[in-house]
KEMAR-862616 format. One record per residue (C-alpha): x, y, z. Coordinates in steps of 0.2 Angstrom, whole numbers, always signed. Layout:
<rec><east>X</east><north>Y</north><up>Z</up></rec>
...
***
This chain:
<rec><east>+16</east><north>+72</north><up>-109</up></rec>
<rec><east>+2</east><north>+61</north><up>-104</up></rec>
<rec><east>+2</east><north>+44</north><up>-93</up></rec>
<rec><east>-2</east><north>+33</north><up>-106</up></rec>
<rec><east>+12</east><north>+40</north><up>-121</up></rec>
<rec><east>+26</east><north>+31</north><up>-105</up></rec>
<rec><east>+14</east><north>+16</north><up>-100</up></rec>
<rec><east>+3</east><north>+4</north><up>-111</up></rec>
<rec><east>-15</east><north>+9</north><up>-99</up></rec>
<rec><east>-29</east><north>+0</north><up>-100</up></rec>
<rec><east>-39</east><north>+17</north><up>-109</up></rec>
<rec><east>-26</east><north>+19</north><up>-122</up></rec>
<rec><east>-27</east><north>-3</north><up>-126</up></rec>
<rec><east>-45</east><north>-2</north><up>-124</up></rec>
<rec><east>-45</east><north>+12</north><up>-139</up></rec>
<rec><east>-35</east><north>+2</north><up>-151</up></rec>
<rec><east>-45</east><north>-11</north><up>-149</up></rec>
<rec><east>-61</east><north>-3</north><up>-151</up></rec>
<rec><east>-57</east><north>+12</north><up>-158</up></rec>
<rec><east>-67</east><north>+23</north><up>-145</up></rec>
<rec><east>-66</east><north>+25</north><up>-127</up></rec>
<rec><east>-71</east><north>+11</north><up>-113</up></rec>
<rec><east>-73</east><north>+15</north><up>-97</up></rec>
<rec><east>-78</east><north>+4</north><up>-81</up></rec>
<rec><east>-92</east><north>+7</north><up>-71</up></rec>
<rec><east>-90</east><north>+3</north><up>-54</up></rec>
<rec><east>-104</east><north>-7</north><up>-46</up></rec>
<rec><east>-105</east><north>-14</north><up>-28</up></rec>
<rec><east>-119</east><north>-29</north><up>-29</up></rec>
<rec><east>-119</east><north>-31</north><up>-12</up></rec>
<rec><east>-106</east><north>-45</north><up>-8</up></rec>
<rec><east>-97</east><north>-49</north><up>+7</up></rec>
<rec><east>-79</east><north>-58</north><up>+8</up></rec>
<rec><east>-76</east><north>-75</north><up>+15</up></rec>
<rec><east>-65</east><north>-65</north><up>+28</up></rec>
<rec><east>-77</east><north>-56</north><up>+36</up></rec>
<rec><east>-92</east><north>-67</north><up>+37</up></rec>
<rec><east>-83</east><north>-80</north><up>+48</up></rec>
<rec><east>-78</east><north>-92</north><up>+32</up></rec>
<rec><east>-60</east><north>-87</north><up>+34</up></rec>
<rec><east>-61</east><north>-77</north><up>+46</up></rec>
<rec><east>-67</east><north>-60</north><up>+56</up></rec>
<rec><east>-63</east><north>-41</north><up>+50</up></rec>
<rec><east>-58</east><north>-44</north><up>+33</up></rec>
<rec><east>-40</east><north>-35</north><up>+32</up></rec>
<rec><east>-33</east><north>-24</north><up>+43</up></rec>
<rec><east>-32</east><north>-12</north><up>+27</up></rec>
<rec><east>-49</east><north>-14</north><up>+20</up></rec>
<rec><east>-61</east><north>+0</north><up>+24</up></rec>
<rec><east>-73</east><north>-6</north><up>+9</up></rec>
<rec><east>-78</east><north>+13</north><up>+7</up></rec>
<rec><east>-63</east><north>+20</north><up>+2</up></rec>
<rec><east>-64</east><north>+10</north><up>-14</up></rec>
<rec><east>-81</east><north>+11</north><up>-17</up></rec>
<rec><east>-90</east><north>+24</north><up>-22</up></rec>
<rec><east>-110</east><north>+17</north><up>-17</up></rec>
<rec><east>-105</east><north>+14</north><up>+1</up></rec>
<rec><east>-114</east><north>-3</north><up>+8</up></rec>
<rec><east>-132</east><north>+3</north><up>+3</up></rec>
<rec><east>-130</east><north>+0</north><up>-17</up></rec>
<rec><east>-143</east><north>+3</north><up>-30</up></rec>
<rec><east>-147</east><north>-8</north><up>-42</up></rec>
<rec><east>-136</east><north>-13</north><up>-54</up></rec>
<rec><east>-145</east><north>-6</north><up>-67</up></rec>
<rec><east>-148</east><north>+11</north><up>-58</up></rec>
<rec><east>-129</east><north>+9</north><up>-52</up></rec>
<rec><east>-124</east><north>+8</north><up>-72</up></rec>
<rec><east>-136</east><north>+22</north><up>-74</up></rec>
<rec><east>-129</east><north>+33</north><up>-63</up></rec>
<rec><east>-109</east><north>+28</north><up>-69</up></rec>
<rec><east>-116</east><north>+32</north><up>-87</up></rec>
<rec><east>-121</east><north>+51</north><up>-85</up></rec>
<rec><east>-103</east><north>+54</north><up>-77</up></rec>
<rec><east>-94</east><north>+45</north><up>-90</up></rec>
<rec><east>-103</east><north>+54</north><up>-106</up></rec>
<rec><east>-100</east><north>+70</north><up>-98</up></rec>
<rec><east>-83</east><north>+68</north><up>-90</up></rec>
<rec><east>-74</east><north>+59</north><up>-108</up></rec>
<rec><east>-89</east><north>+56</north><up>-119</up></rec>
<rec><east>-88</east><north>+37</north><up>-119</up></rec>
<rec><east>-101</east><north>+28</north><up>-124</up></rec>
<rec><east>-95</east><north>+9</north><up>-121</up></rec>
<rec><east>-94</east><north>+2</north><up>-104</up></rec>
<rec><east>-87</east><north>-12</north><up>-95</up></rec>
<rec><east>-97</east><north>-18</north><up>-77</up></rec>
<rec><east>-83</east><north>-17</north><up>-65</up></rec>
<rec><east>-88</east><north>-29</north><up>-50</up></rec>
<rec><east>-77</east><north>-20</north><up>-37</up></rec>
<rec><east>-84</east><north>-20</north><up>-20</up></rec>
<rec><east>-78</east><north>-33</north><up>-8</up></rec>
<rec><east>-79</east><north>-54</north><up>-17</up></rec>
<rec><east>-87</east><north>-52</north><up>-34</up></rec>
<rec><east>-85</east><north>-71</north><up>-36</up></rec>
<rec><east>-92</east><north>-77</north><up>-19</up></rec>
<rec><east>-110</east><north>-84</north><up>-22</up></rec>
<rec><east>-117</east><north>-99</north><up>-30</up></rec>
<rec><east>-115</east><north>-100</north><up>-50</up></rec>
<rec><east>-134</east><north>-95</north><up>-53</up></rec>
<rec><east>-133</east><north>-81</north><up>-42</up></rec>
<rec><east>-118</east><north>-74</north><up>-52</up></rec>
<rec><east>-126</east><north>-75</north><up>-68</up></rec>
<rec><east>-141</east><north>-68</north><up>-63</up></rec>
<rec><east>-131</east><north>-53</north><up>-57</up></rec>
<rec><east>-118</east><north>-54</north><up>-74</up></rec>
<rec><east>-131</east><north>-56</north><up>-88</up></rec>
<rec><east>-141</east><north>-40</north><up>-78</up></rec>
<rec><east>-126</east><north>-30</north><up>-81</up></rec>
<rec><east>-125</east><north>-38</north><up>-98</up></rec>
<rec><east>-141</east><north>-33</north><up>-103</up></rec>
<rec><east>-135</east><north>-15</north><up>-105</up></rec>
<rec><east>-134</east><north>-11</north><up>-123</up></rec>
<rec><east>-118</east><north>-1</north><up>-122</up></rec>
<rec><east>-109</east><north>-13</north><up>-106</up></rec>
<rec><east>-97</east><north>-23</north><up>-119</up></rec>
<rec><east>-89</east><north>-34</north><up>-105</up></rec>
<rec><east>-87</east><north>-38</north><up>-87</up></rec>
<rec><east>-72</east><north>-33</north><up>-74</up></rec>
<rec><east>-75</east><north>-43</north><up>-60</up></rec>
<rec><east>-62</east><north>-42</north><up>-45</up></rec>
<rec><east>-61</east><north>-55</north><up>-32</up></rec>
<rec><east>-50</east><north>-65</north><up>-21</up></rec>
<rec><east>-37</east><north>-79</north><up>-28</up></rec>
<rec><east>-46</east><north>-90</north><up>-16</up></rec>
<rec><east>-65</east><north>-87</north><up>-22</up></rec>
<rec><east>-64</east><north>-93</north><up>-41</up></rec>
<rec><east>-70</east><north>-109</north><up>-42</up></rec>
<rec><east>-68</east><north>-120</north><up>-60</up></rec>
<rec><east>-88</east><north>-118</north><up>-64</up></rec>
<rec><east>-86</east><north>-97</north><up>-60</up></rec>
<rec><east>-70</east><north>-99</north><up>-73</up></rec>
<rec><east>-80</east><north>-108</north><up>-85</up></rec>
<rec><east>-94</east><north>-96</north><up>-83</up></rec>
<rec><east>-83</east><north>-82</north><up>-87</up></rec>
<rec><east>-76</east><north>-90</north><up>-101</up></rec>
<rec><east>-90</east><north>-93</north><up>-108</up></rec>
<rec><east>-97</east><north>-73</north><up>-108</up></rec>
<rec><east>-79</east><north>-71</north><up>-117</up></rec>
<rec><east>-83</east><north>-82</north><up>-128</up></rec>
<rec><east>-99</east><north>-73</north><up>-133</up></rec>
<rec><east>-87</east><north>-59</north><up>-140</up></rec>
<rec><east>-88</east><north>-49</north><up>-123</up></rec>
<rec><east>-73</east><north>-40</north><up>-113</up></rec>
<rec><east>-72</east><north>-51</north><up>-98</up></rec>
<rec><east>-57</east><north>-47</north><up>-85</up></rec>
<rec><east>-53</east><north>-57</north><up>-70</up></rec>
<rec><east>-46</east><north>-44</north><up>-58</up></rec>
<rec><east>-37</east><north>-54</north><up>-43</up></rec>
<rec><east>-31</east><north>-46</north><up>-26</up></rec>
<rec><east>-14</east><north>-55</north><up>-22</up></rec>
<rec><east>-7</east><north>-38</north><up>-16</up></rec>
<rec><east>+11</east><north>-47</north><up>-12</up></rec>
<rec><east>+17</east><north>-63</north><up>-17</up></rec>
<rec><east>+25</east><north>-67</north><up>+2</up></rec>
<rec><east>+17</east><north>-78</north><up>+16</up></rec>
<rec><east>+23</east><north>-65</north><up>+29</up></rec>
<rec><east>+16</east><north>-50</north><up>+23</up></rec>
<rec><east>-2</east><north>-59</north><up>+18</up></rec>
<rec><east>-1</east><north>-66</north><up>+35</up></rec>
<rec><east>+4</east><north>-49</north><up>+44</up></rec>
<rec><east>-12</east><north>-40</north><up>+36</up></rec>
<rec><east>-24</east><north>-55</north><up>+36</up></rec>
<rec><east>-25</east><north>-58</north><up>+19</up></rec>
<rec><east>-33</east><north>-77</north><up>+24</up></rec>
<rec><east>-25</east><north>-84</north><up>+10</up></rec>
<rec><east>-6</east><north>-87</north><up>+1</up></rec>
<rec><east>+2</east><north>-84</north><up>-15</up></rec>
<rec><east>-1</east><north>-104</north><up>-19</up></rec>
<rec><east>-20</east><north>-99</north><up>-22</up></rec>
<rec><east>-16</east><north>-86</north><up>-32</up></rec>
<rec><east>-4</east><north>-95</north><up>-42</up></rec>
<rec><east>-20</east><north>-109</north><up>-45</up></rec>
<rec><east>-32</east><north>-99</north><up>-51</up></rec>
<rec><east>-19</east><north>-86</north><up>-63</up></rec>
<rec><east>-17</east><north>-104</north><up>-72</up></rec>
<rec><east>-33</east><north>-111</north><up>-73</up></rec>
<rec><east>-40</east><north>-94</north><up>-79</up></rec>
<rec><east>-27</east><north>-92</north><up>-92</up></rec>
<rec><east>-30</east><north>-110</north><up>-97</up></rec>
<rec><east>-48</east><north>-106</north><up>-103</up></rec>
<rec><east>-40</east><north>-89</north><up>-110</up></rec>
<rec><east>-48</east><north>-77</north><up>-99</up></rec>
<rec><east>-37</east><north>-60</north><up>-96</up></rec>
<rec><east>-32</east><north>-57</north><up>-80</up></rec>
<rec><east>-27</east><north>-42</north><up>-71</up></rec>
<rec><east>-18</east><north>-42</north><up>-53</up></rec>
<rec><east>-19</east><north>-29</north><up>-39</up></rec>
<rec><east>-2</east><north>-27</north><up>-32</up></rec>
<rec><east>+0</east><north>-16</north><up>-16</up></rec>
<rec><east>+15</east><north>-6</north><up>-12</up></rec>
<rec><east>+18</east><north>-1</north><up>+5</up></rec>
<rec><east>+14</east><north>-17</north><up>+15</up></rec>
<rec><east>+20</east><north>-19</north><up>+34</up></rec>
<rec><east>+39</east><north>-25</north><up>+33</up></rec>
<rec><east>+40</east><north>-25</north><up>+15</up></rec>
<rec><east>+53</east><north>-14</north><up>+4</up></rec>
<rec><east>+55</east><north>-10</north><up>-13</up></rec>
<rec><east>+62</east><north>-27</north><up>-17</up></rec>
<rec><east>+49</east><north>-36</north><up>-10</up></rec>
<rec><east>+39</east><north>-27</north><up>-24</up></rec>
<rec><east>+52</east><north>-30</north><up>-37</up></rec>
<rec><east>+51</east><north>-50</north><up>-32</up></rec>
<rec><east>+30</east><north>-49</north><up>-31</up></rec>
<rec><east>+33</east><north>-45</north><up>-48</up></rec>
<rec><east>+45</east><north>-55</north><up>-57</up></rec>
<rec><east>+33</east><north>-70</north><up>-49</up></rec>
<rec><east>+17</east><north>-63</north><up>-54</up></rec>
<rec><east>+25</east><north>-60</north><up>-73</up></rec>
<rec><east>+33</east><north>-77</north><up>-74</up></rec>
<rec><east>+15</east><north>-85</north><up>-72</up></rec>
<rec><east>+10</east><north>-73</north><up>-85</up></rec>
<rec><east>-3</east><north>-61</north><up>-84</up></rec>
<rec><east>-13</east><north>-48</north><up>-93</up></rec>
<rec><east>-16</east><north>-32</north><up>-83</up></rec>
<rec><east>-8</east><north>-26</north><up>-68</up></rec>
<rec><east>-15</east><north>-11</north><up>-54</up></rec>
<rec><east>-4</east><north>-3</north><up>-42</up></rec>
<rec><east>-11</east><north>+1</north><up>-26</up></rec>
<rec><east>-2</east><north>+11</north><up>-14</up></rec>
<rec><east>-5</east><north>+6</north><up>+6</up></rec>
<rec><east>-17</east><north>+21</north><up>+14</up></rec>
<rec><east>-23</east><north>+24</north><up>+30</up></rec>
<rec><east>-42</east><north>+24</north><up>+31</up></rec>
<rec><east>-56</east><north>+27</north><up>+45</up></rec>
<rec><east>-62</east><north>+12</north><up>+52</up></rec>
<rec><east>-48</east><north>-2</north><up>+51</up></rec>
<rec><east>-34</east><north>-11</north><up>+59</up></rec>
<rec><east>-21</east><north>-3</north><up>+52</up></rec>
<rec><east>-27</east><north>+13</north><up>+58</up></rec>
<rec><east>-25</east><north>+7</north><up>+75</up></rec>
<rec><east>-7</east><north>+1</north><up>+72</up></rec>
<rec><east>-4</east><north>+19</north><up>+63</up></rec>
<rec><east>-11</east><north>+27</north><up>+79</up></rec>
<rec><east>+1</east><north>+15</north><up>+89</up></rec>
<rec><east>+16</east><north>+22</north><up>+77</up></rec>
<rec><east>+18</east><north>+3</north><up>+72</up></rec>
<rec><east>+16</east><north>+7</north><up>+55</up></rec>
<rec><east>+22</east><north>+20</north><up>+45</up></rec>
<rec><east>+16</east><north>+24</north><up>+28</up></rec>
<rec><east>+28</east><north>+28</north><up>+13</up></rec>
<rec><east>+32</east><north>+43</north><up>+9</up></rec>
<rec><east>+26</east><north>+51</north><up>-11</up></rec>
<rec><east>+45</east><north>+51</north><up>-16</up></rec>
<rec><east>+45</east><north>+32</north><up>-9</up></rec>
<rec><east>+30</east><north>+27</north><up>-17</up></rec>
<rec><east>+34</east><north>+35</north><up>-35</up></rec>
<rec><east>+52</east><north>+26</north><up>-35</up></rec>
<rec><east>+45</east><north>+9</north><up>-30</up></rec>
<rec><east>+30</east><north>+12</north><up>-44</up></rec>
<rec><east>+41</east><north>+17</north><up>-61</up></rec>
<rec><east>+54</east><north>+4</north><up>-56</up></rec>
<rec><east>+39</east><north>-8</north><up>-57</up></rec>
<rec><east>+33</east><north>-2</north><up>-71</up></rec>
<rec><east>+47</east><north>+0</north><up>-81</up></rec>
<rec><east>+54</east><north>-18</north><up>-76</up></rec>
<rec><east>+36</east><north>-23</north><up>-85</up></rec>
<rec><east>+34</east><north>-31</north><up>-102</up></rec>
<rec><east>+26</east><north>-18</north><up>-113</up></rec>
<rec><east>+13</east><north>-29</north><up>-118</up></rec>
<rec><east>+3</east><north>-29</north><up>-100</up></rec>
<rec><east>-9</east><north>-16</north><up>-97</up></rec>
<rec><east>-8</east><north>-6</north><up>-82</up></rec>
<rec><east>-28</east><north>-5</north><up>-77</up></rec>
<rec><east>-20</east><north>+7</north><up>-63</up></rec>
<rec><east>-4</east><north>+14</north><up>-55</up></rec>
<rec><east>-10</east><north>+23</north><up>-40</up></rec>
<rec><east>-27</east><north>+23</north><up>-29</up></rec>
<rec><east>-35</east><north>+36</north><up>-18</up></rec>
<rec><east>-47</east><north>+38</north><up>-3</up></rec>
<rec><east>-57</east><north>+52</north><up>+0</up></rec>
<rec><east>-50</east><north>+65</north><up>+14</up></rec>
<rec><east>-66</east><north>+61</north><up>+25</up></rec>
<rec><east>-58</east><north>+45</north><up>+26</up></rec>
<rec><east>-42</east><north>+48</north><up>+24</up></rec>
<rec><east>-29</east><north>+47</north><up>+37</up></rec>
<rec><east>-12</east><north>+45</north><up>+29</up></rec>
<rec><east>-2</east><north>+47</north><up>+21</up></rec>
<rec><east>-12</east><north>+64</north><up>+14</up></rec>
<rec><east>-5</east><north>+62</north><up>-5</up></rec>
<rec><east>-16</east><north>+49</north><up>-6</up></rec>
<rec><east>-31</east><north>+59</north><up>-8</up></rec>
<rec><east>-20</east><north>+70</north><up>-22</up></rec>
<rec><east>-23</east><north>+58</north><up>-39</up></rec>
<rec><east>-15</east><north>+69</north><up>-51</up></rec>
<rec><east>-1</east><north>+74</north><up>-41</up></rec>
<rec><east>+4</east><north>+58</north><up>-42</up></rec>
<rec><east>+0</east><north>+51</north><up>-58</up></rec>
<rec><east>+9</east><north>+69</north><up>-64</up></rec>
<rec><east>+25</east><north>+63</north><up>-53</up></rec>
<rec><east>+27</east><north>+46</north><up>-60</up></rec>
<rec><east>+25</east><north>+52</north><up>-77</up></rec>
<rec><east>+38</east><north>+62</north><up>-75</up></rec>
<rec><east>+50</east><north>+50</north><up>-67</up></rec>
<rec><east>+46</east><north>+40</north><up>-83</up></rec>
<rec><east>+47</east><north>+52</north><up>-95</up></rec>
<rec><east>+64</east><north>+56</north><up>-84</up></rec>
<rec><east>+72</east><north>+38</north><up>-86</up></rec>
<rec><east>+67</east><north>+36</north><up>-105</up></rec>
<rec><east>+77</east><north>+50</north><up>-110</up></rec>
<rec><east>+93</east><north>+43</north><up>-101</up></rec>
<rec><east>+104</east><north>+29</north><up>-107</up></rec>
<rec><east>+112</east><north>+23</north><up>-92</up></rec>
<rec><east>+91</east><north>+21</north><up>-84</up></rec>
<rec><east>+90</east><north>+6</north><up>-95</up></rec>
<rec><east>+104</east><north>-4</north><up>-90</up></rec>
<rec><east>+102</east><north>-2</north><up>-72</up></rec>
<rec><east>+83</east><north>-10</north><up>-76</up></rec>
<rec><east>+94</east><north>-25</north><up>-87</up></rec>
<rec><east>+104</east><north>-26</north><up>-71</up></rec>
<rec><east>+91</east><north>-26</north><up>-56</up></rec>
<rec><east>+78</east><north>-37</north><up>-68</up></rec>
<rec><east>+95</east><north>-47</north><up>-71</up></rec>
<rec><east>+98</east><north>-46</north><up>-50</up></rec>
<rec><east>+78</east><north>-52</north><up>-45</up></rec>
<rec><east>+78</east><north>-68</north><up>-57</up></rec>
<rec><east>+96</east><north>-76</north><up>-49</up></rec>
***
């Protein structure tokens, strides 16, 4: 039994609705982020090594070579042949309106790039970025507005420097889906202070806006950050794979099954890696909360205590 026959993910919705595999390619256009440039404020978050989620490092290609490069692996790997350009490195959305076109429509340009992933903060999207990616959608592309909220409470944004609140995220979720775009949001488990009812509550408030796609992200260790200092410190301890696959299926089975999961799980590289160490095993655990899944689908009483807890988060 695969991932996607136990959760609606984002390969399997992009194959009904094309009828053939879609993959992102990951590009880093060389952007910066409002909390590291002084805007905000200095050292972005205490988690955010930009290399352990970007595969070009800080020296990127062009966007055309990048695309390129993502291409051969793709076609060789699954055999797709239809792309989306995923914007991932740092703000995606922080540059004037021409600047971002220019860099969209290059991406564009590509024959087989259907559609745009563009991730960035809650507080980076202003109403002509909106209206400029509605207006790509509009043009028949696949157009996703990834968004990093990470948790929906003050304290834990605060505690790892986020620079901004869940009141930005809550304005742009609505003004995006106003113009209809499709939005995905990045959820982190694991965060300094917060348990698995923190995540339950993120939840429940990010699906009462409404949303289109979620991503799971568990909290790792990496080379070069705060929160490696605090971990060296024994300030902060990460969760363990048995804690993160039971915070991760109760999320996603407390999730409507029409929101895509773009991701349930994330990994770093072990030259970067500190901890926890299953965060550099991605099959292991995406094998571990398939299983869990597969596990609570089969018995009756796994659904009621969902009714129950769902019931328990919204009083």
């Amino acid at each position: 039994m695969t991932l996607s026959s136990v959760v609606n993910t984002f390969g399997q919705a992009m194959l009904h609705r094309y009828g053939e595999r879609v993959h992102k390619i990951a590009i880093d256009a060389d952007f910066t982020c409002p909390n590291r440039d002084g805007s905000k404020g200095r050292g972005g978050c205490t988690f955010c090594n930009n290399v352990s989620f970007s595969p070009n490092g800080r020296q990127p290609a062009g966007i055309i070579e990048q695309i390129a490069a993502g291409r051969r692996v793709i076609r060789k790997r699954t055999g797709a042949r239809k792309y989306l350009a995923y914007f991932q490195a740092y703000t995606n959305t922080y540059a004037d309106i021409n600047s971002l076109r220019e860099l969209y429509d290059q991406a564009l340009s590509e024959p087989d790039v259907i559609g745009l992933a563009v991730g960035t903060r809650p507080d980076c999207v202003p109403r002509p970025v909106l209206d400029l990616l509605a207006e790509y959608q509009q043009q028949g592309n696949e157009i996703w507005l990834e968004l990093g909220l990470q948790s929906s409470f003050e304290e834990s944004l605060r505690r790892v420097n986020r620079g901004h609140g869940f009141t930005e995220y809550k304005t742009t979720l609505l003004a995006a889906r106003e113009r209809g775009l499709q939005v995905c949001t990045h959820l982190t488990i694991g965060l300094p202070g917060e348990t698995r009812e923190h995540c339950r509550i993120t939840l429940q408030r990010v699906l009462e806006l409404g949303v289109d796609g979620l991503k799971l992200h568990p909290l790792h260790v990496v080379k070069g950050t705060q929160l490696a200092n605090e971990w060296r410190r024994g300030e902060y301890q990460p969760l363990l794979l048995d804690e993160y696959i039971d915070i991760a299926t109760n999320i996603i089975r407390h999730t409507p099954p029409e929101v895509i999961y773009h991701r349930v799980t994330a990994t770093a590289s072990k030259q970067i890696l500190l901890a926890p160490d299953w965060c550099s095993q991605k099959w292991l655990v995406l094998n571990r909360i398939t299983d869990a899944l597969k596990q609570c689908s089969r018995s009756p009483s796994c659904h009621t205590q969902t009714v129950a807890a769902c019931q328990a988060v919204l009083q």
